[in-house]
MDTraj code that builds the backbone (N, CA, C; nanometers):
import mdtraj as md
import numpy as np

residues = "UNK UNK UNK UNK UNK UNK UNK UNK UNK UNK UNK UNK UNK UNK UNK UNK UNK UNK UNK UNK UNK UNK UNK UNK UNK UNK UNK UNK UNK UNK UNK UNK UNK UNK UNK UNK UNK UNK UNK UNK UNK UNK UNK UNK UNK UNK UNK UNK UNK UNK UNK UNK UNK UNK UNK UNK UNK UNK UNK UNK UNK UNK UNK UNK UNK UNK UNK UNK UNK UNK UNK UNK UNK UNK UNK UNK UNK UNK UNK UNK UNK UNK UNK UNK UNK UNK UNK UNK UNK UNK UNK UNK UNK UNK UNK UNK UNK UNK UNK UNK UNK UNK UNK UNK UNK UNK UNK UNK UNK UNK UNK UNK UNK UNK UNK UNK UNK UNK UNK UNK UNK UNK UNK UNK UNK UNK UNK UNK UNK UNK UNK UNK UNK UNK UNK UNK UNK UNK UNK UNK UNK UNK UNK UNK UNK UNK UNK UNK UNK UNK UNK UNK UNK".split()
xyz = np.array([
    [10.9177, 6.4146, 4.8771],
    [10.9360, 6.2980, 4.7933],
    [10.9142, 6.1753, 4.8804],
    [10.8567, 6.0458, 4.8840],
    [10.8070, 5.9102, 4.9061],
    [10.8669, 5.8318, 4.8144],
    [10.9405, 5.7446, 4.8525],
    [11.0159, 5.6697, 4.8038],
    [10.8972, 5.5092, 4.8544],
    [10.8552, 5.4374, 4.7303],
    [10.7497, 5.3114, 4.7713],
    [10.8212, 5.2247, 4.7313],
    [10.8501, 5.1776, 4.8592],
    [10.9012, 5.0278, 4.8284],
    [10.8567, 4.9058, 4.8930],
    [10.8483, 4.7795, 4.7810],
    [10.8009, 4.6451, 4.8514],
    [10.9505, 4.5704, 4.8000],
    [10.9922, 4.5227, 4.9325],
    [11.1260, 4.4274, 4.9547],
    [11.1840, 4.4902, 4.8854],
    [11.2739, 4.4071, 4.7877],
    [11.3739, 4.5285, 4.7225],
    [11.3364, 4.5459, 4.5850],
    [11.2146, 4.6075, 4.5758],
    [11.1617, 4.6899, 4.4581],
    [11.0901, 4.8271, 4.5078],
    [11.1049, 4.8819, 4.3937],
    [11.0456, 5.0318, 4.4074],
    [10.9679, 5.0583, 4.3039],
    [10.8548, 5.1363, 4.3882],
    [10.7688, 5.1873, 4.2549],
    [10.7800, 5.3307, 4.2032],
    [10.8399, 5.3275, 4.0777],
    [10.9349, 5.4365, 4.0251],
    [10.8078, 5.5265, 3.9302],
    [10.8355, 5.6585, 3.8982],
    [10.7632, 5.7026, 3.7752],
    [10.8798, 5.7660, 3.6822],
    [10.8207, 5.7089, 3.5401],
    [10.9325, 5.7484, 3.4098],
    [10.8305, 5.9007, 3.4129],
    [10.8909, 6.0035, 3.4503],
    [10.8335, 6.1337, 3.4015],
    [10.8170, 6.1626, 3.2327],
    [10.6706, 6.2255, 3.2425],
    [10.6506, 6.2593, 3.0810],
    [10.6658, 6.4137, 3.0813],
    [10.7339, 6.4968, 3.1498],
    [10.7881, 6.6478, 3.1774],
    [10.8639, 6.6670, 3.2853],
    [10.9076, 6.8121, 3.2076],
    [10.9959, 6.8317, 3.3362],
    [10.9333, 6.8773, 3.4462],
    [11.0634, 6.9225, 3.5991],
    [11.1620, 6.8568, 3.5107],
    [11.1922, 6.6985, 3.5096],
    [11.2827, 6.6548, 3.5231],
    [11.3508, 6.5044, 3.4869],
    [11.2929, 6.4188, 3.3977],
    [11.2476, 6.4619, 3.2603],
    [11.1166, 6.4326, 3.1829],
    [11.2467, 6.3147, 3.1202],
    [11.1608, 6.2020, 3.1387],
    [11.2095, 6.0341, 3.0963],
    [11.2708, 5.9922, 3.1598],
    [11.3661, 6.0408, 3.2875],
    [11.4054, 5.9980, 3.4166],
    [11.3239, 5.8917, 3.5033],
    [11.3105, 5.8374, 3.5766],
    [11.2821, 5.7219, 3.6629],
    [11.2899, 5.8408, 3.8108],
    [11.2059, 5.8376, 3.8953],
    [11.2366, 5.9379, 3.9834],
    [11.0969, 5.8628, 4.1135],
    [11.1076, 5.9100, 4.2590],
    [10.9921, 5.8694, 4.3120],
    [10.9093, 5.9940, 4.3073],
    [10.7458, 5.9262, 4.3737],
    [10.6417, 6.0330, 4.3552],
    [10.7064, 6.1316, 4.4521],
    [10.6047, 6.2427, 4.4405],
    [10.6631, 6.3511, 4.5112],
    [10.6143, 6.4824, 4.4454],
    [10.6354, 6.5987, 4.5189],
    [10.5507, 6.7351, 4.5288],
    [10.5809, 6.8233, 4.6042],
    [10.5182, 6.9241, 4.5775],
    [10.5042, 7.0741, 4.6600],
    [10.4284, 7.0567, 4.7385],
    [10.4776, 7.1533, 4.8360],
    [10.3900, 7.1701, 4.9868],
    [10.2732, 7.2522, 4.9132],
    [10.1831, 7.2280, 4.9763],
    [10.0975, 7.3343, 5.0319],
    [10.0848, 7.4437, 5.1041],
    [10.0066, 7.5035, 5.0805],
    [10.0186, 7.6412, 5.1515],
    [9.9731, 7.5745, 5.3312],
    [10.0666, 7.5923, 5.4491],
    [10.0169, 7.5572, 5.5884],
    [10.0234, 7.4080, 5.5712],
    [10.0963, 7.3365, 5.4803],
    [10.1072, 7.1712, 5.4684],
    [10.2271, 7.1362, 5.5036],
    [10.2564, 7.0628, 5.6252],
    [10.3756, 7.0021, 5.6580],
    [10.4008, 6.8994, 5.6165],
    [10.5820, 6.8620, 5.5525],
    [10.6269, 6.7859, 5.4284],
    [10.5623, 6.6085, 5.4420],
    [10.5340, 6.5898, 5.5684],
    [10.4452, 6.4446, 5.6266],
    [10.3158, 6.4158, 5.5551],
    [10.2265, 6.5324, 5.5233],
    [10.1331, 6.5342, 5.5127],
    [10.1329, 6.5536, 5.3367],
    [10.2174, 6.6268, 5.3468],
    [10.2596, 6.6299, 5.1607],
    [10.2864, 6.5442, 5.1080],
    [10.3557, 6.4547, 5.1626],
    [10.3808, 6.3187, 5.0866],
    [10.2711, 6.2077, 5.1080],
    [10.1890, 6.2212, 5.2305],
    [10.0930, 6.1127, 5.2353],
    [9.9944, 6.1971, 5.1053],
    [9.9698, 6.3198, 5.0779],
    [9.8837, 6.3677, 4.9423],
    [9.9297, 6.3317, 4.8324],
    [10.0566, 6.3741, 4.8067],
    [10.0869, 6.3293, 4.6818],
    [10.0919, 6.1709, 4.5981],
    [10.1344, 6.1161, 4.7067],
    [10.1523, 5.9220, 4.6918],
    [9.9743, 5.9110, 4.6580],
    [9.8847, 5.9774, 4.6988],
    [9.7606, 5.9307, 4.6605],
    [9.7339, 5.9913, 4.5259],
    [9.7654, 6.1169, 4.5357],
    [9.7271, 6.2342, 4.3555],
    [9.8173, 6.1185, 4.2685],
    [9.9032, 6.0891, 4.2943],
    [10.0007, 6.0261, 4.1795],
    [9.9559, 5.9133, 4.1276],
    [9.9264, 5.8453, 4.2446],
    [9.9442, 5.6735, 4.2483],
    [9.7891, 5.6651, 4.2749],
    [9.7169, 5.6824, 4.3552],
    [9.6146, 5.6154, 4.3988],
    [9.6156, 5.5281, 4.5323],
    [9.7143, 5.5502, 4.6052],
    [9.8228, 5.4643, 4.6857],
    [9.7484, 5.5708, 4.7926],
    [9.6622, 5.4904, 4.9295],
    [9.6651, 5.5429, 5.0412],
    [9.7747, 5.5116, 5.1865],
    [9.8787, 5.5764, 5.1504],
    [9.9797, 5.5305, 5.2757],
    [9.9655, 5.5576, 5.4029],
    [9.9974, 5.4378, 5.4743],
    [9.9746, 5.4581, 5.6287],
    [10.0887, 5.4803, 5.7292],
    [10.2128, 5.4613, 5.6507],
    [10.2830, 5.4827, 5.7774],
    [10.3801, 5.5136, 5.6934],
    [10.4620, 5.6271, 5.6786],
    [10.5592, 5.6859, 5.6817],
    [10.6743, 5.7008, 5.7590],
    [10.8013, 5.6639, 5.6915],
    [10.9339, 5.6582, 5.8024],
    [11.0415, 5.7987, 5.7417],
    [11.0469, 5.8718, 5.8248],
    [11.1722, 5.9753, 5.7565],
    [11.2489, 5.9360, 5.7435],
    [11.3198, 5.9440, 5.6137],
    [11.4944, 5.9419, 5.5399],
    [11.5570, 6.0097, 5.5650],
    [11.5438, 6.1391, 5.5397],
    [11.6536, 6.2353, 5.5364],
    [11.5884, 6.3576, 5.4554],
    [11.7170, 6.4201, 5.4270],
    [11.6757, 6.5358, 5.3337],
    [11.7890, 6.5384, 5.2542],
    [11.7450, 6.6046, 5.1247],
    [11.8451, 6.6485, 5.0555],
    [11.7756, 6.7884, 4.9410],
    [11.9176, 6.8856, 4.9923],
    [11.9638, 6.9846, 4.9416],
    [11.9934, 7.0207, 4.8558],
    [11.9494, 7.0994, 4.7111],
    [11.9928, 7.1222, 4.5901],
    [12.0053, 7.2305, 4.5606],
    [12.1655, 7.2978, 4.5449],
    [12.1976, 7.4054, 4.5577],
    [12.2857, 7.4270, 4.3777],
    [12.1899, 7.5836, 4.3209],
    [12.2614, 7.5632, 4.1730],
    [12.2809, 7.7246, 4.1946],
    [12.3584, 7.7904, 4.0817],
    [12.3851, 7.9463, 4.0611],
    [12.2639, 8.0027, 3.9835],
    [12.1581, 7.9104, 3.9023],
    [12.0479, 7.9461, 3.8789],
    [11.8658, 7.9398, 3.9903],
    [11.8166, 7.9414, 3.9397],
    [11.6762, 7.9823, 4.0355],
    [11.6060, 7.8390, 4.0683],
    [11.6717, 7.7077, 4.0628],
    [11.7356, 7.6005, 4.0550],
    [11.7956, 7.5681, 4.2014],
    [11.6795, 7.5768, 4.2958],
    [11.7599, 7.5633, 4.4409],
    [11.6245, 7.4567, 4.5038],
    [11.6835, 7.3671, 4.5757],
    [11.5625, 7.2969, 4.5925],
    [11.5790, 7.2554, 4.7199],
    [11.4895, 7.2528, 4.8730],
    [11.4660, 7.1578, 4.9406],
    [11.4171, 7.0102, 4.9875],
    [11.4157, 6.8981, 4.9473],
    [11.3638, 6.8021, 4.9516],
    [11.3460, 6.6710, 5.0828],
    [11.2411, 6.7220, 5.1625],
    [11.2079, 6.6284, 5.2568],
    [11.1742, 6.4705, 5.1828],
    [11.2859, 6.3661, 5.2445],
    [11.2507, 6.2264, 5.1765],
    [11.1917, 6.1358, 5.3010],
    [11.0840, 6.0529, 5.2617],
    [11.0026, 5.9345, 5.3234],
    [11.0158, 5.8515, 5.2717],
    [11.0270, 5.7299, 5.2926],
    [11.0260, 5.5823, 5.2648],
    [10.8915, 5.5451, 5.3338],
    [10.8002, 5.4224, 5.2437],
    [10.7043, 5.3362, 5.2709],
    [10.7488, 5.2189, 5.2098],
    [10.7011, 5.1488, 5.3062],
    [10.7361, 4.9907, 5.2431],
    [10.5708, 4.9503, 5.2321],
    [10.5131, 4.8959, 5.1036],
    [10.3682, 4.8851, 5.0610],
    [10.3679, 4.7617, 5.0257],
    [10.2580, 4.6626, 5.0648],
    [10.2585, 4.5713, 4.9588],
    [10.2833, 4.5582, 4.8044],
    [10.2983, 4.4642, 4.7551],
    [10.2953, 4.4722, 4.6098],
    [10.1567, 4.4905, 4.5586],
    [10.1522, 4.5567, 4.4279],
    [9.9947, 4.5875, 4.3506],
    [10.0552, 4.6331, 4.2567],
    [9.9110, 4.5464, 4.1672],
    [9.9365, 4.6151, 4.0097],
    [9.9748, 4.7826, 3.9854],
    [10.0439, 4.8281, 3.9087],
    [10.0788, 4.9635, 3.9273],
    [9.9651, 5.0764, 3.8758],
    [9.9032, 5.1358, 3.9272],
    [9.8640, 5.2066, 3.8682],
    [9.8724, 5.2977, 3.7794],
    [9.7878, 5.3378, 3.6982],
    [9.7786, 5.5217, 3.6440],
    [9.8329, 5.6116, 3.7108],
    [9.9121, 5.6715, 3.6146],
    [10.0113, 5.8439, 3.7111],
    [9.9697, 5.9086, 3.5865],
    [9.9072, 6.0245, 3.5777],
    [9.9000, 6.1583, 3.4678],
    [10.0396, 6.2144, 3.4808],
    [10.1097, 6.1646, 3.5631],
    [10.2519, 6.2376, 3.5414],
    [10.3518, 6.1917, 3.4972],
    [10.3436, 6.0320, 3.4244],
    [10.4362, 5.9280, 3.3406],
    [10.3802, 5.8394, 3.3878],
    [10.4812, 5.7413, 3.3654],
    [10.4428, 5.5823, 3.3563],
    [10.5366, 5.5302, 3.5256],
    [10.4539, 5.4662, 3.5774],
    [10.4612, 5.3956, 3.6637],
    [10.5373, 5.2698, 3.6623],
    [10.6278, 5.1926, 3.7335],
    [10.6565, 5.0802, 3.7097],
    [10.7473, 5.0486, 3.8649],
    [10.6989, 4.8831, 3.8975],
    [10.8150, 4.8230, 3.9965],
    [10.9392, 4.8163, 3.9160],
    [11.0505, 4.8480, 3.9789],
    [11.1585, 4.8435, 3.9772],
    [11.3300, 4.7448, 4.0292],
    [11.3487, 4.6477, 4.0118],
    [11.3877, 4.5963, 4.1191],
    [11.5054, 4.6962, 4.1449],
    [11.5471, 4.7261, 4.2875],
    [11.7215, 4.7740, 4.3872],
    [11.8287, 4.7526, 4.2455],
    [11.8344, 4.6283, 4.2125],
    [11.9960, 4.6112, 4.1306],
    [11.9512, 4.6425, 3.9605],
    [11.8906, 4.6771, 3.9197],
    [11.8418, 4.7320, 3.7871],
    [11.8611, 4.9024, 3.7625],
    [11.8094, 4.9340, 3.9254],
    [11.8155, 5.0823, 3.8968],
    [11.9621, 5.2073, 3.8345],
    [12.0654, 5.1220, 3.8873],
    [12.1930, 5.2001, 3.8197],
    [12.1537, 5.1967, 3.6498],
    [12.0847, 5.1681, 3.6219],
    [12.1425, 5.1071, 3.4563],
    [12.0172, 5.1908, 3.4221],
    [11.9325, 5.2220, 3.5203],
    [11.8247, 5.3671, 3.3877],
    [11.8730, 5.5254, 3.4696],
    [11.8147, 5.5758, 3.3428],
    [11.8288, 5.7352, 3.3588],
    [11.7304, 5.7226, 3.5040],
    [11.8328, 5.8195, 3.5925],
    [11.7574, 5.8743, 3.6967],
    [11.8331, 6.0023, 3.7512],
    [11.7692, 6.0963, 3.7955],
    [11.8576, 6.2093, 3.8799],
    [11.9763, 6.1533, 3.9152],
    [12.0989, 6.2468, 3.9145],
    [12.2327, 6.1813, 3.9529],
    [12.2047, 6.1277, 4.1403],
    [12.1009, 6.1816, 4.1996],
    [12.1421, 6.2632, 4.3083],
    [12.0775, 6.0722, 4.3701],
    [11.9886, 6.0321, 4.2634],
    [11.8886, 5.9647, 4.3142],
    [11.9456, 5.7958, 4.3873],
    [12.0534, 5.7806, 4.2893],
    [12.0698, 5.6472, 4.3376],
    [12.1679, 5.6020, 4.4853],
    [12.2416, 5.7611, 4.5196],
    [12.2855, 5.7504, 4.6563],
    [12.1808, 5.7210, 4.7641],
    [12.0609, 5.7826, 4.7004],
    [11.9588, 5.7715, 4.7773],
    [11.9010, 5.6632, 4.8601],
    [11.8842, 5.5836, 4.7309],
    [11.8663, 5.4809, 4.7142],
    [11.9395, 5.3765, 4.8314],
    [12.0719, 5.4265, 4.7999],
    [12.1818, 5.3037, 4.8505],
    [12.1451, 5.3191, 5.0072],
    [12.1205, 5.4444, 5.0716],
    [12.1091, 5.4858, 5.1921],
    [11.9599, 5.4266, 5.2788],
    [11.9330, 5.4253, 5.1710],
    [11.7561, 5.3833, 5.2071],
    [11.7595, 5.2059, 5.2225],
    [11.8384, 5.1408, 5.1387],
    [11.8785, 4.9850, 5.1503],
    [11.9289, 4.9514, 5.2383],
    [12.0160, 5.0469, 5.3126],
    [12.0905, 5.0015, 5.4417],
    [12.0184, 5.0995, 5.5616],
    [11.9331, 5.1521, 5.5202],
    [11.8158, 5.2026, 5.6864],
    [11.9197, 5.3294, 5.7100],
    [11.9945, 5.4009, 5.6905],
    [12.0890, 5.4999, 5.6910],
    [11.9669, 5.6097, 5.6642],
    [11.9678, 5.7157, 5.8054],
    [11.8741, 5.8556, 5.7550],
    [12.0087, 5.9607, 5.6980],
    [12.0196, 6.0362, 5.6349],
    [12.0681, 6.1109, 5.5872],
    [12.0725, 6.2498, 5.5305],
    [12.1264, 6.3523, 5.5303],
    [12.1509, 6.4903, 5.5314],
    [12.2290, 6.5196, 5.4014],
    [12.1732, 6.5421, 5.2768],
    [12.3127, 6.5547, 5.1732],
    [12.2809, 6.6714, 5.1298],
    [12.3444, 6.7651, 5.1189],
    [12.4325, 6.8422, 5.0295],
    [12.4799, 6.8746, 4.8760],
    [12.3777, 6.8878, 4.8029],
    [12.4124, 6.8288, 4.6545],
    [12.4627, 6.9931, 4.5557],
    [12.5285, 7.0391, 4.5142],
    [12.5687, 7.1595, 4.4546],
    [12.5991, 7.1081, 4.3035],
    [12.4626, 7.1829, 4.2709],
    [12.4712, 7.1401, 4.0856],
    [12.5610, 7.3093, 4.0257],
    [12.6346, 7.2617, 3.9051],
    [12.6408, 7.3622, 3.7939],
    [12.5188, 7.4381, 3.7224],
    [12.5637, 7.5331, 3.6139],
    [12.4331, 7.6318, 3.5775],
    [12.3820, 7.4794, 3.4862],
    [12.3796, 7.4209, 3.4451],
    [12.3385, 7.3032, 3.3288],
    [12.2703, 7.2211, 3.4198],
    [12.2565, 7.2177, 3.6007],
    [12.1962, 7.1540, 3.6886],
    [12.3076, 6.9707, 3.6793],
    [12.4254, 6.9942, 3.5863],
    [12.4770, 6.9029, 3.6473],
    [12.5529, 6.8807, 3.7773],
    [12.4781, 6.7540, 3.8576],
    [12.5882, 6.7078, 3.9473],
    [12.7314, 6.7532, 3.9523],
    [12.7881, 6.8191, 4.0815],
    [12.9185, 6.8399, 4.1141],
    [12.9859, 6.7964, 4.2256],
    [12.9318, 6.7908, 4.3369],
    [12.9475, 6.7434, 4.4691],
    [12.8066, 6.7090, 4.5105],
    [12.8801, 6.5772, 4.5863],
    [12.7327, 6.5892, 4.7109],
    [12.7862, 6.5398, 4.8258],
    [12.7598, 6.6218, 4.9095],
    [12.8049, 6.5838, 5.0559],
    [12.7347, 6.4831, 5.2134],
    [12.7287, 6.3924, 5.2502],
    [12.6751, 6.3831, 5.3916],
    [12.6472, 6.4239, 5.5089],
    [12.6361, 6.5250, 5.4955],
    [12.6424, 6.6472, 5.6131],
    [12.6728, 6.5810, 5.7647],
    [12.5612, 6.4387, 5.8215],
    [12.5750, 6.3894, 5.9266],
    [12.7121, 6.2991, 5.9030],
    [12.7245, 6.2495, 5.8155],
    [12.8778, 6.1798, 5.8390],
    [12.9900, 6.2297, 5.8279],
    [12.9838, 6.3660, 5.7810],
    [13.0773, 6.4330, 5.7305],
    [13.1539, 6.4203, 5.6054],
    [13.1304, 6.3306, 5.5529],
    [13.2057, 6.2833, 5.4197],
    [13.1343, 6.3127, 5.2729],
    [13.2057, 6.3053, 5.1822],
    [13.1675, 6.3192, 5.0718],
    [13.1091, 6.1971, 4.9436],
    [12.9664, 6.1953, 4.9015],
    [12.9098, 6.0825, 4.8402],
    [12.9698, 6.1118, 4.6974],
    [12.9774, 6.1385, 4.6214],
    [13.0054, 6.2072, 4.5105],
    [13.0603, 6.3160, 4.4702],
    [13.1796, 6.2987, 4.3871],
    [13.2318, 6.2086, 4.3593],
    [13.3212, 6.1138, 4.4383],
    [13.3145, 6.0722, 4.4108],
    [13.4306, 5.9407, 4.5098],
    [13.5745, 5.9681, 4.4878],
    [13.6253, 5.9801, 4.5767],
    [13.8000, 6.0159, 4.5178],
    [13.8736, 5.8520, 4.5485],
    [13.9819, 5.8375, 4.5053],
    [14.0365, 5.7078, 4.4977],
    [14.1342, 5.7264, 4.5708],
])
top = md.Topology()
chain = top.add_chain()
for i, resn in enumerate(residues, 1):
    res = top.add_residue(resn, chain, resSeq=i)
    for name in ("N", "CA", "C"):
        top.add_atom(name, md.element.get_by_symbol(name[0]), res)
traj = md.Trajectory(xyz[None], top)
């Protein structure tokens, strides 16, 4: 997954399928067969977007662990891109986004910690353990040791 951002906007896709079909989510993909996750994301940001990225910074990763066949690894990158008209995605609709808008649309539960981590330059290790329904239950920080979700008081 490639997370594109110019200052504090992101260029998001509303998926038209699953999964996360009408979600807000960044581009992103499957490896290839002999494709390391660097190289996967500089492919996909172009299949999606049309977007040739040049420099890639690692985030983190995050872990999606369910009791169904529903188990996911996800290597995350951040690019910071100029701004440009958004292009065509065959895989939904494209759109800048601004940072303080994003709580308020549908997006993966998992997505907007993400987010928050990526605003403050924080690389990160999470831990996310969905139910059989793939809802959110925990998600953990593995490098900080603490827990992102839910928040206890």
């Amino acid at each position: 997954m490639i997370v594109l951002r110019h200052e504090k906007q992101f260029l998001l896709l509303k998926r038209g399928k699953e999964p996360n079909k009408g979600k807000y989510v960044p581009v992103g993909g499957k490896l290839d067969p002999f494709e390391d996750p660097y190289s996967a994301a500089v492919r996909e940001t172009r299949e999606e977007t049309g977007i040739d990225v040049e420099h890639l910074q690692y985030a983190g990763v995050l872990i999606e662990s369910s009791p169904t066949a529903y188990n996911w690894q996800c290597n995350i990158y951040v690019a910071d891109i100029p701004y440009q008209e958004v292009p065509y995605c065959d895989e939904g609709e494209l759109s800048w986004i601004p940072y303080e808008q994003i709580p308020d649309l549908p997006t993966p539960p998992t997505d907007w910690i993400i987010y928050q981590y990526l605003m403050r330059g924080q690389v990160f290790a999470f831990n996310a353990i969905l139910d059989e329904q793939l809802n959110l239950l925990s998600m953990d920080d593995e490098i900080r040791g603490e827990r992102v979700w839910p928040i206890s008081s």
